[in-house]
Rosetta silent file (secondary structure, phi, psi, omega in degrees, C-alpha in Angstrom):
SEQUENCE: XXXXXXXXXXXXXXXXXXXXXXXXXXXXXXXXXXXXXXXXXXXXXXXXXXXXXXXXXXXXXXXXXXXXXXXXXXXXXXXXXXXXXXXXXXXXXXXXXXXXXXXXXXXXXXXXXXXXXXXXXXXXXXXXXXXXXXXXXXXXXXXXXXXXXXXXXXXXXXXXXXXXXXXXXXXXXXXXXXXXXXXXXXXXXXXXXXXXXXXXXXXXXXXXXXXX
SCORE:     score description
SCORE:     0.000 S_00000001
   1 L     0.000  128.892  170.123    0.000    0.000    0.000 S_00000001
   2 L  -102.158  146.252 -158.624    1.594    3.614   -0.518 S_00000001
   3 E   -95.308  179.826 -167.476    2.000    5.540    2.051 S_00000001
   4 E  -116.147  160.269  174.855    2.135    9.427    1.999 S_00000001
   5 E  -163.073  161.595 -172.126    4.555   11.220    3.894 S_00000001
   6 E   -89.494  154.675  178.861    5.353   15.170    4.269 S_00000001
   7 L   -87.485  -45.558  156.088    8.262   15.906    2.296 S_00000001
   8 L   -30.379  -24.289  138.769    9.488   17.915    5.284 S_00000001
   9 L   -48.758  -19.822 -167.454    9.209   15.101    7.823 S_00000001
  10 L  -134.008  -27.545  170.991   11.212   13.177    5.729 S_00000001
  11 L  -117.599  101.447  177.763   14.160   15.184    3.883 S_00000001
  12 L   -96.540    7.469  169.295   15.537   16.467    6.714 S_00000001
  13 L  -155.923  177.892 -178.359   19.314   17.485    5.822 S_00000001
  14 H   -58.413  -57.204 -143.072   21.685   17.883    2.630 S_00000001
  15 H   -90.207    2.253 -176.981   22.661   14.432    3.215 S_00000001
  16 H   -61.952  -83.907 -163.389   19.012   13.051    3.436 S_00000001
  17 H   -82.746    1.259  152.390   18.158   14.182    0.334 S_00000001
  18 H   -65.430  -31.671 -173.421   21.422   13.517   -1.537 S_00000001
  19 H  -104.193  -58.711  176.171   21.103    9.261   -0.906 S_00000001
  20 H   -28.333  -69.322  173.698   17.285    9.522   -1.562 S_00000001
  21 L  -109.406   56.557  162.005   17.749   10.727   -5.016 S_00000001
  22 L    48.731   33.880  154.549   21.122    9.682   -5.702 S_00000001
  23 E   -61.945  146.277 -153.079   22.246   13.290   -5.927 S_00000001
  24 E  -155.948  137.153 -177.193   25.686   14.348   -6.401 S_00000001
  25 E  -100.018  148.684  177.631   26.928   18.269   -6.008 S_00000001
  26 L  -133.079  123.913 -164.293   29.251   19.004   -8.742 S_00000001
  27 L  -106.827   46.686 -177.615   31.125   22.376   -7.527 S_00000001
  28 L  -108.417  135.356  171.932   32.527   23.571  -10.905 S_00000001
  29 L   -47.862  -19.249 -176.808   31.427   26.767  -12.677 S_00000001
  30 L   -56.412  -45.411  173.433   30.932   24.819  -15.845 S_00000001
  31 L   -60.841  -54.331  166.734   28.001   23.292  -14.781 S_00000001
  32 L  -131.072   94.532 -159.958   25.982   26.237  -13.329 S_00000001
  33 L  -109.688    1.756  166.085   27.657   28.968  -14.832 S_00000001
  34 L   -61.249  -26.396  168.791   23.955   30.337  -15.166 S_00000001
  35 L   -91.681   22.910 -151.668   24.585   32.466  -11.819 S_00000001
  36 L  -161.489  -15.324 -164.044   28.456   33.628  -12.077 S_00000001
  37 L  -146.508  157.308 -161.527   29.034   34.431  -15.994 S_00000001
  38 L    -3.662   87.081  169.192   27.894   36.370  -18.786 S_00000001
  39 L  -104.320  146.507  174.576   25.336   38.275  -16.979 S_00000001
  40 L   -67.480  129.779  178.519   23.086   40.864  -18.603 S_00000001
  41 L   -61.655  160.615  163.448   23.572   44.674  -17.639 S_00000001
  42 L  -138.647  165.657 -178.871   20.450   46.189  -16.372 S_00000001
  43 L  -117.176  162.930  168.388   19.664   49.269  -16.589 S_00000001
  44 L   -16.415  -33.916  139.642   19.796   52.589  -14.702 S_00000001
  45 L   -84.881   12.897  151.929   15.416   52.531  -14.175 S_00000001
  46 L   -95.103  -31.198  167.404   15.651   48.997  -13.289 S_00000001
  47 H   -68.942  -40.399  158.282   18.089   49.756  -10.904 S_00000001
  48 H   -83.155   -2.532  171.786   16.318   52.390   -9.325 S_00000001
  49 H   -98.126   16.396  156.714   13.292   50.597   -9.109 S_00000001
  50 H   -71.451  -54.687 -140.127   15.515   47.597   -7.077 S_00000001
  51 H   -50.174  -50.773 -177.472   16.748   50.347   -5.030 S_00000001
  52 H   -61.773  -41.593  162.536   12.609   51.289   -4.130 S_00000001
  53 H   -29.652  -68.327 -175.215   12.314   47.366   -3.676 S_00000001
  54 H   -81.828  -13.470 -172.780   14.435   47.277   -1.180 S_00000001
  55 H   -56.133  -71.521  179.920   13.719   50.633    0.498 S_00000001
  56 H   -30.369  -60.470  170.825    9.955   48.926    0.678 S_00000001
  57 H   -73.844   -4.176  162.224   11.398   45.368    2.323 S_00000001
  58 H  -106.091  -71.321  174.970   13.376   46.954    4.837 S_00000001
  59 H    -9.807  -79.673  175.164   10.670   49.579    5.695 S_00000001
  60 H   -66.878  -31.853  177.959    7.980   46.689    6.518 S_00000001
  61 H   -79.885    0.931  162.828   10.782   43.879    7.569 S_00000001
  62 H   -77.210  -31.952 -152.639   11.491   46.577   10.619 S_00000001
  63 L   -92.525   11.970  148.400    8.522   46.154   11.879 S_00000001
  64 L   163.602 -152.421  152.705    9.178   42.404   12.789 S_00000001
  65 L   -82.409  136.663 -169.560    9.024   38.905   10.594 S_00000001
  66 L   -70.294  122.586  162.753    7.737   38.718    7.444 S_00000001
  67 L   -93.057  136.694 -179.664    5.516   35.733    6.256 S_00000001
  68 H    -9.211  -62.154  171.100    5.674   34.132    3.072 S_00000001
  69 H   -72.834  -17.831  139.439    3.122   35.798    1.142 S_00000001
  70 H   -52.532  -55.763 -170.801    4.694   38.997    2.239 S_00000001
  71 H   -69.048  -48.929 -170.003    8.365   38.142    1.161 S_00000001
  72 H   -63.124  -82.835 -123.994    5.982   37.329   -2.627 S_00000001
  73 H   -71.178  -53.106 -162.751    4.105   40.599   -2.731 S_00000001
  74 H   -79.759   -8.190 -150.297    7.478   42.937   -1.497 S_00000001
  75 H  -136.317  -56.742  176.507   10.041   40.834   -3.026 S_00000001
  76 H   -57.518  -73.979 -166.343    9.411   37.964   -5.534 S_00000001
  77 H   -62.582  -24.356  149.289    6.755   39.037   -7.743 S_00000001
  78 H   -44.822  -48.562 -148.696    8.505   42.593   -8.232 S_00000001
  79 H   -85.469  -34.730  176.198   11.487   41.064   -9.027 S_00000001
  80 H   -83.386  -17.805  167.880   10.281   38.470  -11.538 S_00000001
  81 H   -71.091  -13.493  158.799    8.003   41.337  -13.480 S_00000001
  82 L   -93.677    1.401  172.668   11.454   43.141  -14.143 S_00000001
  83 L   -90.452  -15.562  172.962   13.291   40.439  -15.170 S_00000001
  84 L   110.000   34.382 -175.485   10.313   39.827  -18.141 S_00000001
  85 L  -107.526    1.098  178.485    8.753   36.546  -16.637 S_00000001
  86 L  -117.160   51.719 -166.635    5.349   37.320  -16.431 S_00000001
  87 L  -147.524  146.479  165.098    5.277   38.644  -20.114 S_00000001
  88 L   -80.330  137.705   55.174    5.595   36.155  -23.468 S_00000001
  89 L  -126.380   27.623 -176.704    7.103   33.880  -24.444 S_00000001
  90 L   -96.365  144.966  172.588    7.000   32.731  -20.117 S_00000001
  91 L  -129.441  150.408  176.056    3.726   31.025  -18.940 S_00000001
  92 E  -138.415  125.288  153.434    3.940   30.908  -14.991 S_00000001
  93 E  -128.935  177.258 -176.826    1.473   28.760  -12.668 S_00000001
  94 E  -109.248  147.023  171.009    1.370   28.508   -8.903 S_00000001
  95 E  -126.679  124.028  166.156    1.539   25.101   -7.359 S_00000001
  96 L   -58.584  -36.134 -166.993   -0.234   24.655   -3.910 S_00000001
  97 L  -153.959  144.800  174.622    1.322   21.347   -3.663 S_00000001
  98 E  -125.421  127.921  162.929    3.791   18.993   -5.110 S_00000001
  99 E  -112.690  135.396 -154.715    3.778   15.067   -4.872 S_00000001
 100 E  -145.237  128.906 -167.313    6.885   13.164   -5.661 S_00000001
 101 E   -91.314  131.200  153.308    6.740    9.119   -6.498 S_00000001
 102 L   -76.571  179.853 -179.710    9.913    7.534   -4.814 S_00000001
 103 L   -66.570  -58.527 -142.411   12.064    4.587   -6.826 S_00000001
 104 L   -97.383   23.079  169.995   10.725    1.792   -4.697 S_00000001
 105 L    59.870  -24.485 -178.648    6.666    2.771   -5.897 S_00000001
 106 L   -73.418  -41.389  159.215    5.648    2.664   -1.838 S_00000001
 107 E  -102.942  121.991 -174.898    5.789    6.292   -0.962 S_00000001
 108 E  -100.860  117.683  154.168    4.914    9.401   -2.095 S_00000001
 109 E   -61.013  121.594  177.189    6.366   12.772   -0.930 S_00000001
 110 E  -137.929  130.786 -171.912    4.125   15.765   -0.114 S_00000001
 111 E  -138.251  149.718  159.447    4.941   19.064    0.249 S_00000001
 112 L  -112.640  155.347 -168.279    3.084   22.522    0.181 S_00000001
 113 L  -167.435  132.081  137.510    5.314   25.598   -0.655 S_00000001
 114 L   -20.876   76.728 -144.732    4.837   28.978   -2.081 S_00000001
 115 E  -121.816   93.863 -176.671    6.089   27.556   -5.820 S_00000001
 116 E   -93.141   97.370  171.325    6.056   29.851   -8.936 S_00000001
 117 E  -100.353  131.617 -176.861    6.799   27.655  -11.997 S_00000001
 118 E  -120.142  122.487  176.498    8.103   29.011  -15.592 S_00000001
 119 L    56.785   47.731  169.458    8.299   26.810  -18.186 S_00000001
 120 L    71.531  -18.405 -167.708    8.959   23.651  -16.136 S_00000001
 121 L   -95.717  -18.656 -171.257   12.652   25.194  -15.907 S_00000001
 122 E  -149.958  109.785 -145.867   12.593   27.735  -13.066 S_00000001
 123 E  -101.914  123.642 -179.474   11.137   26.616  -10.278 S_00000001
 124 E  -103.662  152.067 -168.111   10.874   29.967   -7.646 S_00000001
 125 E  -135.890  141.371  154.216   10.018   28.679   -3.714 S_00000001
 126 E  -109.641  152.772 -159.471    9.209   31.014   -1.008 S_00000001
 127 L   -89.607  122.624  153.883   10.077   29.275    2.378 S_00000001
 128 L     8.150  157.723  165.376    6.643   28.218    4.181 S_00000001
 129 L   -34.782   23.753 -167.587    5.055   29.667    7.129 S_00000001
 130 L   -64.429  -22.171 -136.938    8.632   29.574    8.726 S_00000001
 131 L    42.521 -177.651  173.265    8.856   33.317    8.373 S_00000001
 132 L   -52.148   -1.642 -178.343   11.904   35.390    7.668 S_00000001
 133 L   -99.793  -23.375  136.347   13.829   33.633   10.342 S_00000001
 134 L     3.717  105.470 -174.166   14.128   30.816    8.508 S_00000001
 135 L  -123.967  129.633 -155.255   17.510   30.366    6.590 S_00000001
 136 H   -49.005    0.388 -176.573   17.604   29.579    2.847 S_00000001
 137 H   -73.142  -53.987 -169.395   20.377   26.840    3.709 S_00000001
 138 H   -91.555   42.404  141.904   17.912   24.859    5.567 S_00000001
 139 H  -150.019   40.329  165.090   15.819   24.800    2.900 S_00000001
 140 L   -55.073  -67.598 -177.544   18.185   23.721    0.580 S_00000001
 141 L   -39.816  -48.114 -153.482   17.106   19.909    1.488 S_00000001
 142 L   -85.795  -19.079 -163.159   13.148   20.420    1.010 S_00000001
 143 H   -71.021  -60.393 -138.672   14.165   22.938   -2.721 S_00000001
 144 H   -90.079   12.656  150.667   15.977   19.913   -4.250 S_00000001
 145 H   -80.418  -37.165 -178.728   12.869   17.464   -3.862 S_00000001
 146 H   -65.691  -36.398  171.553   10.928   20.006   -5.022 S_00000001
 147 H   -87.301  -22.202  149.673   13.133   20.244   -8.190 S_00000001
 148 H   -66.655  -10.206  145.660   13.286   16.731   -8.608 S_00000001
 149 L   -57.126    4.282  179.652    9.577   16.637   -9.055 S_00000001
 150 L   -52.355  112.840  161.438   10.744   18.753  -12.266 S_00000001
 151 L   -50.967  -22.865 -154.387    7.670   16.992  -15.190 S_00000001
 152 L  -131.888   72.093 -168.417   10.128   17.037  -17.688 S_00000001
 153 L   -76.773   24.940  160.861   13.559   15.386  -16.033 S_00000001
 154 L   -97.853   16.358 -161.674   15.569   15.579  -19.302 S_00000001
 155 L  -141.611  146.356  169.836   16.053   19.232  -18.902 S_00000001
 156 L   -53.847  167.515  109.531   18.252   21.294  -16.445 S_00000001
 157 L  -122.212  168.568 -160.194   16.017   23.351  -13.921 S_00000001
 158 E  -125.386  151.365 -167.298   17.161   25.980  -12.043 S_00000001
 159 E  -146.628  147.038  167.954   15.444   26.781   -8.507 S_00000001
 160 E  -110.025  102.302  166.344   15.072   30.241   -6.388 S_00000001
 161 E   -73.959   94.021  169.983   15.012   29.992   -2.694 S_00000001
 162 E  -144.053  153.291  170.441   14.383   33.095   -0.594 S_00000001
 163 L  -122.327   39.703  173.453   13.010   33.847    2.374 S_00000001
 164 L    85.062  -91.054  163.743   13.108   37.452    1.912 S_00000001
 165 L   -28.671  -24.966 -143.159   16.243   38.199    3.522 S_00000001
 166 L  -152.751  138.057  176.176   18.199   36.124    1.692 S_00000001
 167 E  -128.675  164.326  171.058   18.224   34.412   -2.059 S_00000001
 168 E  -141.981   96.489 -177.589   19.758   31.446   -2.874 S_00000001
 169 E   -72.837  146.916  154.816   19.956   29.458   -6.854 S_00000001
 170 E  -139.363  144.182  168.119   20.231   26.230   -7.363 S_00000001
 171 E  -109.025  144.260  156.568   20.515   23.555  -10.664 S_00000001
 172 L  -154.827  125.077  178.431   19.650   20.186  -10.988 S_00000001
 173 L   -76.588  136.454 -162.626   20.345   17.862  -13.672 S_00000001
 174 L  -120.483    9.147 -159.790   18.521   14.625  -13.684 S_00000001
 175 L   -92.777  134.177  175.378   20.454   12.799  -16.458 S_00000001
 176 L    72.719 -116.784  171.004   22.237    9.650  -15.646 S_00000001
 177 L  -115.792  137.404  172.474   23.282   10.455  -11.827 S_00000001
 178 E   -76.829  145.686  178.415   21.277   13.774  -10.658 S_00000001
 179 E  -123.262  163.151  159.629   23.651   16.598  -10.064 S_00000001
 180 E   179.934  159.999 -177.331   23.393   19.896   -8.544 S_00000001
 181 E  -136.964  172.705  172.204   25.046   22.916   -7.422 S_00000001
 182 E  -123.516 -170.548 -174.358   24.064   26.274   -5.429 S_00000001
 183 L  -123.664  178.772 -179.108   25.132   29.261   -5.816 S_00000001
 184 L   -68.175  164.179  151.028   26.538   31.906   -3.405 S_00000001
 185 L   -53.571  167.758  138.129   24.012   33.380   -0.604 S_00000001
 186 L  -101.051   76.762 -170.200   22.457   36.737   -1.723 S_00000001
 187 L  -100.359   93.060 -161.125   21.659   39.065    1.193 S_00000001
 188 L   -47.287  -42.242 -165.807   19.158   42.003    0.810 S_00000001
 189 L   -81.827   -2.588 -179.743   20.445   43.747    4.020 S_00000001
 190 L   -75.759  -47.204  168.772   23.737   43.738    2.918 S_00000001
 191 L   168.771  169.248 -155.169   23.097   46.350   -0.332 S_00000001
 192 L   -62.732  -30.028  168.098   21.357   47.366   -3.006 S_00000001
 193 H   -63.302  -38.544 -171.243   24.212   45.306   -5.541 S_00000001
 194 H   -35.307  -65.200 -161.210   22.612   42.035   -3.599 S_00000001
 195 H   -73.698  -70.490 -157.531   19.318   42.971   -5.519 S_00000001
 196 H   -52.657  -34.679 -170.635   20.968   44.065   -8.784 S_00000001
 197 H  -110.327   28.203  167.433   22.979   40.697   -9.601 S_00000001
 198 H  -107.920  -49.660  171.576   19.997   38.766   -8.463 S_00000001
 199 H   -54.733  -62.370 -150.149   18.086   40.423  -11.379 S_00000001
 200 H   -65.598  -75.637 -141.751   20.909   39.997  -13.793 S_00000001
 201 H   -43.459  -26.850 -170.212   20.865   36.760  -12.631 S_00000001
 202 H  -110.164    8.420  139.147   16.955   35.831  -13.135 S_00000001
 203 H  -112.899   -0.383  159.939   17.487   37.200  -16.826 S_00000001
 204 L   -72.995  -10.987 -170.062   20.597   35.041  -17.408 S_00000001
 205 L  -117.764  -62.284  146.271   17.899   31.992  -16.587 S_00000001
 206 L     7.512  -71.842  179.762   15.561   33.878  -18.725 S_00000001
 207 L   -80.619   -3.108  169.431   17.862   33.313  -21.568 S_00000001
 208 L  -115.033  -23.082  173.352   18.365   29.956  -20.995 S_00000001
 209 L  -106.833   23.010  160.426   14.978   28.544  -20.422 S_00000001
 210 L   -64.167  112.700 -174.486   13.374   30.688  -23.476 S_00000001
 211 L   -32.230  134.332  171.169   11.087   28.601  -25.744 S_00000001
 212 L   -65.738    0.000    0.000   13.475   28.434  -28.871 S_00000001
């Protein structure tokens, strides 16, 4: 009989969810050279409207922690209407929920998460009720089930982690042995360049998961 299980209850570290799905980090730029290399300039009114982003997110993130659908409305959904993703050629849905079939057919993984997916390729997660205190590392573990639930597992996807404070990318390849890498932290309170090379960054993933 299969049984259901939360995927939080069950991938509970890095190393959890590396021996689940056979995952293997591969720490070379070659691989996800989508965050680190030829990134697209932005320009001078997209930069001042980061700058009013964050002005906005620090304003309201004084007044204590921030819950998920907060961290979308000040931080995420600005950020993906200036990088071009909710304009064609991107179709974006929201997923409520994700279920994920293990190898051995007996269990299924269920998780619900804030989850904005574009074109099967860029999967964006806001972290759960957790609030802002939350820290995208430890939810590193629960992101790369959630991207192995990827419909189409012959294609890279690329995954956005933030919990407002903080952003974090990650790829994972499913071909063969699944791979993946992360990227550096991103940290809004540090400055306003945080937010600027997070945007170039979410139009360098743009450009790679554009319908040909």
């Amino acid at each position: 009989m299969t049984q259901t299980a939360a995927i939080t209850d069950v991938i509970t570290s890095l190393t959890k969810a590396e021996s689940l799905f056979g995952l293997e980090r591969v720490e070379n730029e070659e691989f996800f050279s989508e965050w680190s290399t030829e990134l697209p300039e932005i320009t001078d009114e997209e930069k001042a409207s980061l700058d009013v982003l964050r002005r906005r997110y620090l304003y309201h993130r004084g007044e204590g922690d921030l819950l998920e659908g907060t961290v979308m409305l000040l931080v995420v959904s600005p950020l993906l209407a200036l990088a071009g993703f909710y304009d064609p050629p991107f179709r974006i849905k929201a997923e409520s929920s994700v279920d994920l079939m293990l190898d051995d057919g007996e269990e299924i993984l269920r998780g619900r998460i804030d989850v904005l997916v574009l074109q099967q390729q860029l999967w964006v997660m806001v972290l759960e009720s957790k609030k802002t205190t939350l820290s995208v590392w430890s939810a590193v573990p629960q992101a790369l089930a959630y991207l192995m639930a990827n419909p189409q597992p012959n294609r890279p996807v690329l995954g956005m982690v933030t919990n407002g404070d903080d952003v974090l990318f990650i790829k994972v390849t499913q071909a063969e042995t699944p791979q993946y890498d992360l990227s550096r932290v991103f940290a809004l309170f540090t400055s306003v360049r945080e937010l600027y090379s997070i945007l170039q960054i979410l139009k360098r993933f743009g450009q790679a998961i554009a319908p040909a």
